[in-house]
N, C-alpha and C positions, 0 to 999 in steps of 0.2 A: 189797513182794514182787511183786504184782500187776504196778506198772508197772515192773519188771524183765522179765517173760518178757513185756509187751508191747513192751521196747527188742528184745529177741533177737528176736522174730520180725519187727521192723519191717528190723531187721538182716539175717536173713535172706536174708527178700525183697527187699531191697538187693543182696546179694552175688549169689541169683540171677539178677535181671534184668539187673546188672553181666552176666555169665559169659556170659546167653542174647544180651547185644548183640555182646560178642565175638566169639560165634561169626560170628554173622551177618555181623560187616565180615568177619573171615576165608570165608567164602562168596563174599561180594563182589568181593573183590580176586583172590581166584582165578580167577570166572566172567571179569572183564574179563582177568586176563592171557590165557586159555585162549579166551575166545569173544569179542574185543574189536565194539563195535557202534557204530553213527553216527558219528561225525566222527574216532575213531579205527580205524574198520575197515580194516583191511588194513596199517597202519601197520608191524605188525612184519613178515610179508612183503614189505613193499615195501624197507625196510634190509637184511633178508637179500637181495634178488635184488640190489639196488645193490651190494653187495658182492664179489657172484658176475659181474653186469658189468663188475668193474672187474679182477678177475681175466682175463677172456676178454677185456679191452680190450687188456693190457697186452702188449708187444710184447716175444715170444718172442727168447732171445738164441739169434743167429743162429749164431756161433760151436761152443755148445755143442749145440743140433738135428743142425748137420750132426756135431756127431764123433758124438755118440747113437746115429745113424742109421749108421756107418761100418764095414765090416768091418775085421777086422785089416789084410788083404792092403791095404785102399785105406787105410789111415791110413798103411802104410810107404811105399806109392805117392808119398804129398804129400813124402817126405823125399829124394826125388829132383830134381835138375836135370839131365837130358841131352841128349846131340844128337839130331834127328830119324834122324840113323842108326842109335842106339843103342837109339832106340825099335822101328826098323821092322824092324831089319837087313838095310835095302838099304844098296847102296854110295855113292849120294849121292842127297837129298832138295832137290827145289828146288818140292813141289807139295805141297799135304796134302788128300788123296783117300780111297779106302775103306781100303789097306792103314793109311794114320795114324789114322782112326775105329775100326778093331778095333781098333788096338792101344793107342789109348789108353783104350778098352772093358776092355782085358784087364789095364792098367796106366795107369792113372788119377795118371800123374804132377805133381809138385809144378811142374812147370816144362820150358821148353826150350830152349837156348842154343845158337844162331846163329849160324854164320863166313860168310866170302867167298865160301865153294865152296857155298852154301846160295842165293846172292845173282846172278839173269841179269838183272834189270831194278825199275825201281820196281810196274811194277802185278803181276809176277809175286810178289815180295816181299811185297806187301799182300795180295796174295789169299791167300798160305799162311799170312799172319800171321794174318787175322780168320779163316778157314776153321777154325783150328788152336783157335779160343778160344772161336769157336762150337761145335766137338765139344764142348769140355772143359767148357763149362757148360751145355749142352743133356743131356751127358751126369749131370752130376750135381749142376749146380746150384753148383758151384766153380771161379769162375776159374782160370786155369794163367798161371802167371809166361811172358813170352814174352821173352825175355834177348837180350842183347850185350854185348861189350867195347865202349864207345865211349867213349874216354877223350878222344879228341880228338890231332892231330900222327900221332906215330909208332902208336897201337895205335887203329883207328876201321873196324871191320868194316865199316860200310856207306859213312862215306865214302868211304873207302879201292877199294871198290868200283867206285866211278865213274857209280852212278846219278845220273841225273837230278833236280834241286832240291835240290842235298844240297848246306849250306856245308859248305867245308873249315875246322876251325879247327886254330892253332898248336899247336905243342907247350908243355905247361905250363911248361917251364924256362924260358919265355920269356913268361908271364904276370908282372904285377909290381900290379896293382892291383884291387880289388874289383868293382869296376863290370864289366870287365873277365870276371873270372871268373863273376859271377853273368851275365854276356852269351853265354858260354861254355856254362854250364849251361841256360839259355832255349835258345840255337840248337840244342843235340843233345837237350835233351829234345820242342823242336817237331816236328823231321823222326822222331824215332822215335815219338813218340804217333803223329804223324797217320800213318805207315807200320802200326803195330800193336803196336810196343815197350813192355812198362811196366815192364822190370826193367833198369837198365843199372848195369855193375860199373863203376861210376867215381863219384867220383874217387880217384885214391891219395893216399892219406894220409900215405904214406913222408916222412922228414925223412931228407935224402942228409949225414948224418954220416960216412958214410964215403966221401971220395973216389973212391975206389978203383972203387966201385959202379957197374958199367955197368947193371945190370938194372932199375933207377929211373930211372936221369942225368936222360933227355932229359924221362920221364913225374912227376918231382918237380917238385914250385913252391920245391924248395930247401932250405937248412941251418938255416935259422930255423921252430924249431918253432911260435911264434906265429904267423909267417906264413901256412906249412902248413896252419896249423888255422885261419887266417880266409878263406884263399882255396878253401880245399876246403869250407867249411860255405856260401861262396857260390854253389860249384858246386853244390853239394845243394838248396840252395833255388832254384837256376836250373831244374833239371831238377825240383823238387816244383813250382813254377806252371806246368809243362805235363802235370802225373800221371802221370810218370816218377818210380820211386824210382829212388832212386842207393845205391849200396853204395860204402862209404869200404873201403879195402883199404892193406894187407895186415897186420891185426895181428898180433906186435904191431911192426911196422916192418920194411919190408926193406930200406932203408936204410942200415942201419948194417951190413948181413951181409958175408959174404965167402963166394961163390959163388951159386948159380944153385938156386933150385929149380925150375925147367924139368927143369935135366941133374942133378942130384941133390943132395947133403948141403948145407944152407945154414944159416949161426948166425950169433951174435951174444955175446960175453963179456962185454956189459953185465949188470948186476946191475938189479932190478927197481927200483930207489931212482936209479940210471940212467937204466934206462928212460922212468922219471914226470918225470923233468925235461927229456925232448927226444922222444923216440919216440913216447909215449902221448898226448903233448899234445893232437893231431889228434883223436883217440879220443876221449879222454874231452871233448871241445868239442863233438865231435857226439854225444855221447852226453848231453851237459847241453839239446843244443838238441833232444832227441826222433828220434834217427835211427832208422828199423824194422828194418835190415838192418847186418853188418856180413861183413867176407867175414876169414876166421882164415888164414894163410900157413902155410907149412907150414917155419916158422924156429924152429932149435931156440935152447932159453936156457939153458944149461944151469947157467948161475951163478944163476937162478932153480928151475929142476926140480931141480937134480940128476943130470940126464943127457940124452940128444940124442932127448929122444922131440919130434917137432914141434911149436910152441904149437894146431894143427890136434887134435891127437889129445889135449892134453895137458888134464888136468884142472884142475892147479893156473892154467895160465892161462885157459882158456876160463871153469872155475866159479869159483876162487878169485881169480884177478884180474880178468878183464872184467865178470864177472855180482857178486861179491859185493864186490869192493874197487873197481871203477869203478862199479856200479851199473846194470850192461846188461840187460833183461828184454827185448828183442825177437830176431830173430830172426840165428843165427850159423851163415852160410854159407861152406862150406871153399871152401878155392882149389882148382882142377883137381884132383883125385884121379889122373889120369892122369899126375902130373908124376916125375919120377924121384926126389925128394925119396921119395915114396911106393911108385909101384911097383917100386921095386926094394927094398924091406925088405918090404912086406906084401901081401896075395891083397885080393881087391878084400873079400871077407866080411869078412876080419880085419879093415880097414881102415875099414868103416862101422860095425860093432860098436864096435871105437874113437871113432867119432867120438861118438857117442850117448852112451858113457860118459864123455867128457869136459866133454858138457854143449852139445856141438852140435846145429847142428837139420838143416840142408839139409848133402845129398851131391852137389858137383856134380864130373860127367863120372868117376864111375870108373871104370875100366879094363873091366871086364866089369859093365856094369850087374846083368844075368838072376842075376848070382855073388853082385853085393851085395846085391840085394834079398831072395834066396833067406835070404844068410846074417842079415838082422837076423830074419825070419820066423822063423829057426831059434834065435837065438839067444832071443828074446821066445818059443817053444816049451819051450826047455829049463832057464829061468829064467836066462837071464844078464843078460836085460833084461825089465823089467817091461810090459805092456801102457800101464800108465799114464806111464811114461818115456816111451813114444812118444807117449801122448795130451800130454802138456808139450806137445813141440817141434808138435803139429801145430794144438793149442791156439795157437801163437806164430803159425804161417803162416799160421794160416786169418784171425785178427787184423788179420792185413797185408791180405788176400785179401779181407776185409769191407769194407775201403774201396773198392777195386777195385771191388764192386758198385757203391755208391753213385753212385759216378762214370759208371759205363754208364747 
């Protein structure tokens, strides 16, 4: 009995001293996480600040700062390409001075596109070119697309002009091999970089199916859609090693149309299963090889939509054909809004409003800029377009626009 209650207390005293050493490591282990000392002092601040550096190292997306940063008015601004007259509303521009600095102040446009009557000499030329690109990123720290036709032969704003250092090259009906065409694209994107150029609407991507077609003839590389689409992707990569983009045109073919969208209604009765085997060819080659720009015609399909709204306005081809069944995510620029295809069916508001819902991004040259700009403003007001539909397309341009820095 005796040595029974001498086990329990030896027990005990066992389980207590157990319990009092417990505590003691938990005291321990607490005091080093909470007050760590000598060779591990500072250790856990020093992981936390490494990871707070590494955050404030980390290079801010450039894209998404500037839209953050952007009012409505200037995000609609970037969905613009027009003439320098249509910015100033003088009767013609051949200088960009204070009235071009307000007003690109007051309209902070995506772009500005350049003819012959713009054009007296080579250094007058270059001075309104950089003068124009210094406002527009001194002003807000975004490039402005600085545009032309230069397709080369028949359609070449500047050569055609007659300045000085400026080759002339043939018309593409009369191109036949690769070398060639990327030679083509080297020589107009050389004279337009070093002039101040870095947006040019060429090449066309038209495959001339239909005979008949005067409004491609001379400016098609022809009726072989493979052709088409290897000599126009060498013109893209001509004019990309001098930091010239190129926009392929006129999707989705104008080509095969009958009539003019200059002077107004222009189609085509192929069927999109058509289409994919000659028209689109061009398109979707440069669209495999990373094109950023692509310029929409204002050709109606109607054996695709269902009726004569222009592939320009139209959704089923802008989003459901180019963007979702070709795979396009860059940037989808209308042809002239000015052209009678357009303004003789819609008001310049109506006509941008359209374009945005159909999944397009840039407005170039419509009819009364102050009208279209007012109307997408109005329409993103009233809900018929959402603020973040405009963040998309300007999300797409500023993309384009981010390389543009890099290269300055």
């Amino acid at each position: 009995m005796k040595s029974k209650k001498i086990i329990a207390v030896v027990g005990g005293s066992f389980l207590l001293a157990a319990a009092f050493l417990l505590i003691l490591c938990i005291k321990f282990v607490n005091m080093k996480e909470s007050s760590p000392t000598g060779k591990y002092a500072g250790k856990t601040e020093k992981v936390e600040q490494t990871t707070t550096d590494k955050k404030e190292q980390k290079k801010p997306d450039w894209v998404e700062e500037k839209i953050s940063g952007m009012t409505l008015e200037e995000k609609v601004a970037q969905l613009f390409i027009i003439t320098p007259e249509a910015l100033t509303g003088m009767g013609k521009v051949t200088a960009a001075g204070d009235t071009t600095k307000r007003c690109l102040e007051q309209y902070p446009v995506g772009g500005m596109i350049y003819f012959a009557g713009n054009i007296e000499d080579r250094q007058q030329l270059s001075d309104m070119l950089h003068t124009t690109q210094s406002y527009s990123t001194e002003q807000s720290g975004i490039p402005i697309f600085l545009s032309v036709d230069e397709e080369g032969g028949t359609v070449a704003r500047v050569a055609g002009s007659g300045i000085s250092n400026v080759s002339v090259v043939e018309d593409m009906c009369e191109v036949t091999d690769e070398e060639r065409a990327y030679e083509i694209g080297q020589t107009i994107g050389s004279y337009l970089a070093e002039l101040g150029f870095n947006l040019d609407y060429a090449p066309v991507g038209d495959v001339l199916t239909n005979p008949e077609n005067t409004v491609v003839k001379k400016r098609s590389f022809g009726n072989d859609s493979a052709k088409v689409a290897a000599l126009s992707q060498k013109v893209l990569d001509g004019l990309h090693e001098e930091n010239v983009y190129g926009v392929i045109k006129h999707f989705p073919g104008h080509g095969a149309t009958a009539g003019d969208t200059h002077e107004g209604y222009a189609y085509t009765d192929k069927s999109l299963e058509e289409l994919e085997q000659q028209e689109l060819v061009p398109f979707q080659n440069a669209i495999e090889n990373h094109i950023a720009i692509i310029m929409a015609g204002h050709i109606s399909v109607p054996n695709v939509t269902g009726d004569n709204t222009p592939s320009s306005l139209s959704k089923i081809m802008i989003t459901d054909v180019l963007r979702e069944k070709m795979g396009f995510d860059g940037i989808v620029i209308t042809d002239a809004l000015n052209m009678g295809a357009i303004s003789q069916h819609y008001s310049s508001a109506e006509v941008s409003v359209k374009v945005i819902e159909a999944g397009g991004d840039m407005l170039l040259m419509p009819e009364n800029f102050q009208e279209a700009y007012q109307g997408i403003l109005e329409a993103v007001q009233n809900g018929t377009l959402t603020e973040e539909r405009i963040d998309e397309s300007v999300r797409r341009i500023l993309k384009v626009k981010e390389k543009l820095t890099a290269e300055d």
